[in-house]
C-alpha angles and dihedrals in degrees: 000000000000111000119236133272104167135046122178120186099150120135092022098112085228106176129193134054124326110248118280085218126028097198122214103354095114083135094051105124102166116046120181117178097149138130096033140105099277129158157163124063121318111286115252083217097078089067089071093056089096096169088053106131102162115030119186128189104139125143105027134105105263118150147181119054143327124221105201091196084072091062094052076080081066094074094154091049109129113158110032121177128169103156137138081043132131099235119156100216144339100245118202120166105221094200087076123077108214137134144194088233087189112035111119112175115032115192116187091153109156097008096126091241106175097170122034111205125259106237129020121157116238115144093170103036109141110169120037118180120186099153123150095024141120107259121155096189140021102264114242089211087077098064086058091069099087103183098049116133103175128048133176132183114141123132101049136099109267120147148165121072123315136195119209073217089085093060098054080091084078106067098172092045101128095165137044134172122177091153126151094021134139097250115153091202141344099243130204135175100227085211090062101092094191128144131195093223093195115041119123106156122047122163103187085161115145098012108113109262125168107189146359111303108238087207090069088077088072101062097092098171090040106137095166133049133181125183099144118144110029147102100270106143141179119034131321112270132232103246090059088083090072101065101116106005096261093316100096105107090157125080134172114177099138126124087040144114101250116144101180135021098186095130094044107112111219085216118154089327111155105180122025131184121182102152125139105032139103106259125134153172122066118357123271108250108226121219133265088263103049122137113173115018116190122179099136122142101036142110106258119143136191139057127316092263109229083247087079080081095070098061094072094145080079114137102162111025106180112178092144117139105038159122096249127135147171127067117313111258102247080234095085093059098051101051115124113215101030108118099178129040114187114179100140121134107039143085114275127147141191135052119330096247118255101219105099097152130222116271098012125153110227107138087172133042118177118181103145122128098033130102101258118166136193128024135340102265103247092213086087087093085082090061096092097157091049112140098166142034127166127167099150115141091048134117078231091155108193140106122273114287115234093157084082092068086089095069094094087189099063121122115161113032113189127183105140129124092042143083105280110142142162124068128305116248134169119261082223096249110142100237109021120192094354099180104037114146094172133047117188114174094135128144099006131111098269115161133185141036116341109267092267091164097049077044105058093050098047085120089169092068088044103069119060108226125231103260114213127201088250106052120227129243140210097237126145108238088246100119091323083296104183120212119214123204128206115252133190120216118176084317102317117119111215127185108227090206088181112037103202111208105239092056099106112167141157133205125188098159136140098026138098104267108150134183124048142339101249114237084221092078093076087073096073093087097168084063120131103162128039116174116176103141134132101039137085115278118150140188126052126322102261117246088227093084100073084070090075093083087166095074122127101162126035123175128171107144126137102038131090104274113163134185130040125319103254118259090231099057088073088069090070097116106179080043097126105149116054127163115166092154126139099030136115092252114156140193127030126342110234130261139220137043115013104359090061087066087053119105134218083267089075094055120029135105083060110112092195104057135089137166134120090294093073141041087257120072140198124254096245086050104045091133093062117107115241115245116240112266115223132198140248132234105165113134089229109053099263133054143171082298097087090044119103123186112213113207092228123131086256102154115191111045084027084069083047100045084049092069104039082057090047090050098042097031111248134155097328090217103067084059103122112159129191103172104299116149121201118242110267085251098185086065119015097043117132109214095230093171101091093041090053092041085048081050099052098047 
């Protein structure tokens, strides 16, 4: 029987402690234990293993020291990684003299490490990884590994000034990363005349950094280049054009205070990203070769110069939150390869082209926010890989396109904030939008039943999701770049720079639906947000709703509601956000639970109605106080007043409901934030008062 070599017990959630023995696996060469459940100090036994040439333990919950002269025993050890672990300390007596003569990539990534030994030997060490960690100070060990060509440390607390002159020792180092750091400057001595020869990655991104490092000039094979995230201000000097000698097709200067980049030339970059600054005037051209072009969340003006055509390699083309203006060149549509489009926040006009081409790539279109006219471009049906599409905040003036349920890709779906009208129908395919998490139809001139037939096959709002520890995102697989989608919350627009994939909504509000809620809405049970208020609808609220015990908003205020609120409804645990006012609801409010941490906001306007929550009581409750009434001054008939805030564990909405109170100033503990932005309002407001009022009427 041949002996073993080889042992992988990765992705098995194992718990416990490793084996004190091992037994007869003298042979064993490749050794995977990570991602489980393992824990205790490291085994003494893994020392015996002698042929042991890759050994794997990451991501597991091992803890205590580690002494670094065991593993000299190890003298065939190559690939060692223990990282995204819980150890104390890496131990090393200096006093020995030992080495590893044959490891060659050493990862050590999220073990808490706060002090590196002083001395291990490891003459051939080529990649160190000590990311995520707790370093004060760059250790002085590193600079002793001569041959190594990759080196990460970002995410740690050092501090103090640092010079990338301290890094020329290390002649075959082609990759550096110190991001996200405490330095207070990146020194240099203008005398020392020094060169990495052979770097070609450095992320200096979230370090401090005030201005352009003259040492950078000096880096004549760099090819990518990350300062994101700094204080680098003014404009871009000169002498920058000469980092890497022509070869940098990677740059990262987002997230920074630059106000001009005339003298920035385009090159053989490949990927560009100059969002969040201050830079303004026409728009930079990229170059032939571009791939991802960002340059959102800035101040350029003027028109998309017909130059734009030329760059038709374009994956990723990000101009949102601007100044621009003009039509959009029918180049951009046709090009390709390009898999997201963001053009939201700016001032475009005309008509969206109508050349998407066969076969083409684009996975995102947003066009919200902008001042589109005329009808919806039926060529998006060529759009098969299409996830997103928002063109809400338009004069877009067409009926609802159900043409587009074909496109089985299709996740968020947002027309709101435009001139849609008619009623909703079904285009008669058997399963239309499948996999839709978002559901956008609000403030338009939508008449009719509610789409009970679009709603009964949203099979993407049936099924809960698994939720991990570490949430998911919609992104698109280019460089982890994120999309962001427009939502509306009581008025206030919010940017959801990060959609999380198990947010599923829909929002049918401030139209003329009329007729019934359908029963068949209880079975959307991944459901968290539910709008369907300011419209028509009659009859009772369907008990079926209280099936959706993954909701965390429902609103369903100004509309002709009759009957009692349903007892059930009272069991939705994560429910935060209710709002039932201005109906024709009868009988006694629930109790229990959630709807005991609801206010009179939530219920008023019902004549009907009675329970604690209002001045009128109910006749088993005479003795109750009435709560105090308030008054509402919102321009458009509504206002935070309706709106009660349960104190559940809701999580979603909860995170939304956590920045309209931040940007109105309500109660400050409900302020949870996950990377929504509010909507540049002195620029970018939509005077809704004379369409609602034109709803209305």
């Amino acid at each position: 029987m041949p002996r073993l070599t080889s042992l992988d017990l990765s992705h098995n959630y194992f718990s416990g402690f490793l084996p004190d023995v091992f037994g007869n696996l003298s042979n064993l060469e490749f050794l995977d234990s990570s991602d489980n459940k393992l824990q205790g100090n490291f085994p003494e036994s893994i020392f015996t293993l002698i042929n042991l040439s890759d050994l794997t333990l990451s991501s597991n919950n091992l803890s205590g020291s580690v002494d670094f002269y065991q593993f000299s025993k190890l003298q065939n050890l190559v690939h060692l990684d223990l990282s995204s672990n819980k150890f104390i300390s890496l131990t090393s007596d200096d006093n020995l003299n030992y080495t590893i003569p044959n490891l060659w990539a050493l990862h050590l990534d999220s073990c808490h490490i706060t002090i590196f030994p002083k001395f291990i030997g490891l003459p051939n060490l080529r990649q160190l990884y000590l990311n995520d960690n707790k370093l004060q100070a760059l250790p002085k060990t590193i600079f002793g590994f001569l041959n190594l060509h990759e080196l990460g440390l970002s995410s740690n607390n050092l501090r103090g000034p640092v010079s990338l002159h301290q890094f020329s020792k290390l002649q075959y180092l082609e990759s550096l990363d110190i991001s996200n750091n405490k330095f207070l400057s990146l020194s240099s001595n203008n005398d020392v005349h020094y060169t990495i020869s052979n770097l070609t990655h450095l992320d200096l991104s979230s370090c401090n950094i005030n201005d352009f490092p003259k040492q950078l000039g000096n880096l004549q094979k760099l090819k990518k280049l990350n300062l994101s995230n700094n204080k680098i201000h003014g404009d871009i000097p000169q002498w920058f054009n000469n980092v890497g000698k022509g070869l940098l097709d990677t740059l990262d200067l987002s997230h920074n205070n630059l106000t001009s980049i005339e003298h920035l030339s385009m090159g053989n970059l490949g990927f560009l990203d100059l969002s969040f600054n201050f830079l303004q005037g026409n728009l930079p051209i990229p170059s032939f070769g571009v791939g991802l072009f960002l340059v959102s969340n800035n101040r350029f003006s003027g028109h998309i110069s017909s130059s734009f055509c030329n760059a038709s390699s374009l994956w990723i083309l990000n101009l949102s939150h601007n100044n621009l203006s003009g039509h959009i060149p029918k180049c951009l549509i046709a090009f390709p390869n390009l898999v997201s489009l963001d053009l939201q926040m700016n001032n475009f006009v005309g008509s969206i082209p109508n050349n998407f081409s066969r076969g083409n790539s684009l996975r995102s279109l947003h066009l919200n926010n902008n001042q589109f006219q005329g009808r919806l471009p039926l060529s998006l049906t060529h759009c098969k890989q299409l996830e997103i599409l928002d063109v809400g905040a338009n004069k877009i003036n067409d009926k609802f396109p159900n043409w587009l349920e074909g496109l089985l890709e299709l996740q968020v779906l947002i027309l709101r904030d435009n001139e849609f009208y008619s009623a909703i129908y079904s285009f008669n395919n058997k399963h239309p939008f499948p996999i839709l998490r978002i559901f956008d139809v609000s403030n338009n001139r939508f008449r009719g039943s509610l789409p009970t037939t679009y709603i009964k096959e949203f099979k993407g709002m049936m099924n809960v999701d698994f939720v991990s520890a570490k949430p998911d995102y919609l992104e698109n697989g280019y460089f982890n770049y994120q999309e962001s989608v427009m939502v509306t919350l009581k008025g206030v627009d919010l940017e959801l720079v990060k959609i999380i994939i198990t947010f599923t909504s829909i929002d049918l509000s401030r139209n003329m639906f009329d007729g019934e809620i359908p029963y068949v809405i209880g079975e959307l049970h991944s459901l968290k947000g539910l709008n369907l208020s300011h419209n028509k609808i009659t009859g009772p609220i369907p008990q079926s709703i209280a099936n959706l015990t993954n909701l965390e908003s429902l609103d369903l205020s100004s509309n002709l509601l009759k009957g009692a609120i349903p007892l059930p409804l009272a069991d939705l645990n994560f429910l935060e956000v209710l709002n039932l006012s201005q109906n024709q609801l009868v009988g006694e409010i629930p109790r229990g639970k959630q709807f005991d941490t609801f206010s009179q906001d939530s219920f008023e306007g019902n004549l009907g109605l009675c329970g604690f929550q209002l001045s009128k009581a109910c006749n088993h409750d005479k003795g109750k106080l009435p709560q105090p009434t308030s008054s509402s001054n919102d321009k458009f008939g509504f206002s935070w007043k309706p709106v009660a805030l349960g104190y559940g564990c809701g999580m979603v909405f909860g995170i939304f409901m956590g920045q309209v109170v931040f940007l109105t100033g309500k109660p400050k503990g409900l302020v949870r934030i996950f990377q929504a932005r509010p909507k540049k309002q002195a620029k970018k407001t939509r005077k809704r008062a004379y369409q609602n009022q034109r709803r209305v009427n």
